[in-house]
PLY file of the C-alpha trace (Angstrom):
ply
format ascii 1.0
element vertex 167
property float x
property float y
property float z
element edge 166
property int vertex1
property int vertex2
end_header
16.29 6.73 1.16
13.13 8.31 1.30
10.59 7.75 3.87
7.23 8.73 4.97
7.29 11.60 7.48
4.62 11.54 10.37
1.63 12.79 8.88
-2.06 14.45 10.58
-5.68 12.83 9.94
-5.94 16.29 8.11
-2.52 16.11 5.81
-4.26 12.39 4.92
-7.81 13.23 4.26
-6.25 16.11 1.72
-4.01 14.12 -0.03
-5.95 11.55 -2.33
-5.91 11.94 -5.75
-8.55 9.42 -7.05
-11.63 10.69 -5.00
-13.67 13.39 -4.07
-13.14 15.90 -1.35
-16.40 13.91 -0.03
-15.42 10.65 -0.12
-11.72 11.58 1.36
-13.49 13.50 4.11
-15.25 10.29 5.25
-12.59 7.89 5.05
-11.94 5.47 8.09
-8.45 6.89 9.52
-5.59 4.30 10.36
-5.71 3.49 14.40
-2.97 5.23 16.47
-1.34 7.72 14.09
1.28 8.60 16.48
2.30 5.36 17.50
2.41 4.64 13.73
6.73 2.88 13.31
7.27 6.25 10.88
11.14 5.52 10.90
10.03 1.95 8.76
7.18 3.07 6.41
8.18 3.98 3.14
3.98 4.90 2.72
1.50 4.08 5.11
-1.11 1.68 4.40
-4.16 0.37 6.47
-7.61 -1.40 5.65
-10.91 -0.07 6.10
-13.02 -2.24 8.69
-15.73 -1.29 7.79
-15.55 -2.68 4.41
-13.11 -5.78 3.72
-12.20 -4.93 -0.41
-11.35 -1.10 0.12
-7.88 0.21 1.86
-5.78 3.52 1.23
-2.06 4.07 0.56
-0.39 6.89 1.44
3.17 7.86 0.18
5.37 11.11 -0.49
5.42 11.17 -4.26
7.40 13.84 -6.28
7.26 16.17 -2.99
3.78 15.77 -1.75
1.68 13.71 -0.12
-0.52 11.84 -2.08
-3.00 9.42 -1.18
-5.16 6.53 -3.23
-8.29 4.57 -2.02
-7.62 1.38 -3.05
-10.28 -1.96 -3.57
-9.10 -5.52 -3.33
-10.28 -8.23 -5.77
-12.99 -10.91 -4.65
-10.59 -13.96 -5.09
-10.44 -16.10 -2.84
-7.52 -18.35 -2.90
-6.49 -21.72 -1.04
-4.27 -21.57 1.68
-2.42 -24.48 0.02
-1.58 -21.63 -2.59
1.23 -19.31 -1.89
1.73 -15.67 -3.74
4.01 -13.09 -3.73
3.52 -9.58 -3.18
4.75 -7.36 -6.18
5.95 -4.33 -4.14
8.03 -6.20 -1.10
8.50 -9.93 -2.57
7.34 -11.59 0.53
4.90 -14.61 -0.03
2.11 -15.38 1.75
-0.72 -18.42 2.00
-4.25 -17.92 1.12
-5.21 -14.68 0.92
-2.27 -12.79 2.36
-1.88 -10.95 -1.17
-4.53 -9.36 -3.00
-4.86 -7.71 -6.16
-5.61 -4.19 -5.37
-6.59 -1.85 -8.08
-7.20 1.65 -7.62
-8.97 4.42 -10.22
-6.47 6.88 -12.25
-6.49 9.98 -11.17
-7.90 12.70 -12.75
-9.96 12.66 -15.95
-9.68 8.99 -15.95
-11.04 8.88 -12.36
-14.67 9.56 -13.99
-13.98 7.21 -16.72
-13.30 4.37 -14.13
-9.62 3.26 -15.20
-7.75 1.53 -13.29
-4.53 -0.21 -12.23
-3.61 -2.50 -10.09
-1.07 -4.28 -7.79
-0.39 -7.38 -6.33
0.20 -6.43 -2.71
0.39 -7.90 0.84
-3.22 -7.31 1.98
-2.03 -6.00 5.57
0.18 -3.15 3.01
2.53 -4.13 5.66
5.08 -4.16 2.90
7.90 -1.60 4.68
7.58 -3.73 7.76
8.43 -7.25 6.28
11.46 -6.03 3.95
12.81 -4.71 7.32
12.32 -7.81 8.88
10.08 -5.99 11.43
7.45 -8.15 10.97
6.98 -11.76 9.77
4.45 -13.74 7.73
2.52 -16.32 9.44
3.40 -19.01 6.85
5.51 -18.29 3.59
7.96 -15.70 4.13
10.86 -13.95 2.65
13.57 -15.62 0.37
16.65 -14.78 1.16
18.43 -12.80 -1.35
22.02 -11.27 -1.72
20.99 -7.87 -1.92
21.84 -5.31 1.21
18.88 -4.17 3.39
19.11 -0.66 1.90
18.85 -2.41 -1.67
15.66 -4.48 -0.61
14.29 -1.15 0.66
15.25 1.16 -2.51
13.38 -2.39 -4.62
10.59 -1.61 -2.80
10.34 1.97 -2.68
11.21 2.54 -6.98
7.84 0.25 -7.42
5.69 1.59 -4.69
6.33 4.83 -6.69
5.71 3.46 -9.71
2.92 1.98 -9.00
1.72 5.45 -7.74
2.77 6.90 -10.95
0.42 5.11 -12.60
-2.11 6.08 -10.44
-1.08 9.71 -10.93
-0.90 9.59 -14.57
0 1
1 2
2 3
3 4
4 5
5 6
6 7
7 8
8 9
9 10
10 11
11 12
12 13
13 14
14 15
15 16
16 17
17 18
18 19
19 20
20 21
21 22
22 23
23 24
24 25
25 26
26 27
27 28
28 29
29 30
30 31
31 32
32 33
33 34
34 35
35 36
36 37
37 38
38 39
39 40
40 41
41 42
42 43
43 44
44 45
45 46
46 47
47 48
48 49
49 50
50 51
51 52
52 53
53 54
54 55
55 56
56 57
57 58
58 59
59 60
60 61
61 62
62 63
63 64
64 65
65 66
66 67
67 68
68 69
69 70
70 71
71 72
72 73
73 74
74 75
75 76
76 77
77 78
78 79
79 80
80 81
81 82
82 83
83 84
84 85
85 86
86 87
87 88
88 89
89 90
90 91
91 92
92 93
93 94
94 95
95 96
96 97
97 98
98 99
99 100
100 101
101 102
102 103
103 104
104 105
105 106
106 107
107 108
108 109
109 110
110 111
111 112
112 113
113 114
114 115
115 116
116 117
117 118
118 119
119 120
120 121
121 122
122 123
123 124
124 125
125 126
126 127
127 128
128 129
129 130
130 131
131 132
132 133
133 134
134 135
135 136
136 137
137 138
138 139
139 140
140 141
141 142
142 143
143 144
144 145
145 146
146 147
147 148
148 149
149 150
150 151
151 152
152 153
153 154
154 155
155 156
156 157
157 158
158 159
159 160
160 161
161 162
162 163
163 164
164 165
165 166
């Protein structure tokens, strides 16, 4: 099973693929890099807080690091309403998943495509399938598949998710 490596600021800022050098170069950097649970992540993700809608995912993709700026949608839901993150399956109330979309890379980075994701809005994903952490309300149903098998789940779609991204 794959999983992401310990990585620098530098090695982060270097590896998005759908912005400029600029805009990587002035990126908010996750808090605490080294005590970062590296062992758990299959790609580490963390929210800008500065700005509520945008967060980044970085991942090992095809050998490489490769990172994506990600925005969330402007939905608010009801915390009556419970939904269920694509990538991990873990539900949460309210707004504990968002639909984050991020620009193609490439060509289709100036022509503003997208895709997007529904995805636990901490991107806490690799933590919950491990049972590392736990959602305040909602939670995980409990399926017959082996811990290994929830993590390969969740790993195959984070990457093709970032294949789409990729292009």
């Amino acid at each position: 099973m794959r999983r992401v490596k310990p990585v620098t600021e530098r090695e982060i800022r270097t590896s998005f693929v759908n912005c400029s050098k600029g805009e990587a170069n002035r990126l908010p950097m996750p808090r605490d890099l080294a005590g970062q649970p590296w062992p758990d992540l299959d790609f580490l993700g963390w929210s800008d807080g500065s700005a509520p809608d945008r967060s980044y995912l970085v991942t090992e993709h095809q050998g490489r690091l490769v990172g994506i700026t990600l925005r969330s949608s402007a939905q608010r839901r009801s915390i009556l309403q419970n939904t269920m993150c694509s990538l991990c399956q873990t539900t949460h109330p309210g707004n504990g998943v968002s639909l984050l979309t991020a620009r193609k890379a490439g060509p289709a980075t100036r022509e503003h495509h997208s895709v997007g994701v529904y995805m636990c809005t901490d991107l806490a994903c690799s933590l919950y399938v491990r049972g590392k952490k736990v959602p305040e309300v909602g939670g995980r149903f409990e399926e017959s598949w082996t811990l290994e098998e929830l993590i390969e789940r969740t790993q195959v779609r984070v990457t093709a998710f970032v294949e789409k991204v990729v292009g």
